[in-house]
N, C-alpha and C positions, 0 to 999 in steps of 0.2 A: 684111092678111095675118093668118093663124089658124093658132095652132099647137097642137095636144094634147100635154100633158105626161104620159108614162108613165112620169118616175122622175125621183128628187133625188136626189142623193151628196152629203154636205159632208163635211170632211175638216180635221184643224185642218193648216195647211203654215207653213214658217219662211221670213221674209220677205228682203230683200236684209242685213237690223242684225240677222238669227239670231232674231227676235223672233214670236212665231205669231200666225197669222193666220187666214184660212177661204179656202176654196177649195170651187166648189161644181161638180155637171156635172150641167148638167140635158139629159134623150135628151127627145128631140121623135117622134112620128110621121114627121118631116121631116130629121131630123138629130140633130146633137149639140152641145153647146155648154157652156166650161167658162170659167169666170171666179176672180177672187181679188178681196179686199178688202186695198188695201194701207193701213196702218198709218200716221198721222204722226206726226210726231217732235213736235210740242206739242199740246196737251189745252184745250181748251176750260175757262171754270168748269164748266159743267153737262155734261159726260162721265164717264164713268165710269170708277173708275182701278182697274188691276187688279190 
C-alpha cells in the first residue's frame, strides 16, 4: 500500500491531566488520518523535561 502525502497539520492539544501534547492530521490522496502523542506520567534519565 502507497500513499501520497499532500499536507501536515500539527497542533499543540491538552491531554486527559490538562497537560499539551501534539496532535497531527496528515490528508493522503486516499484519505485522511489524525493521530496525538499521548504524554506519560514518568520521564526517563535521558528525556527531555520541559
Amino acid at each position: 500500500m502507497s500513499a501520497i502525502i499532500e499536507d501536515v497539520t500539527a497542533r499543540k492539544v491538552l491531554n486527559s491531566r490538562g497537560d499539551e501534547t501534539i496532535e497531527v492530521d496528515v490528508i493522503t490522496v486516499d484519505g485522511f488520518g489524525r493521530a496525538s502523542a499521548p504524554s506519560g506520567a514518568s520521564r526517563g534519565k535521558a528525556e527531555v523535561v520541559p
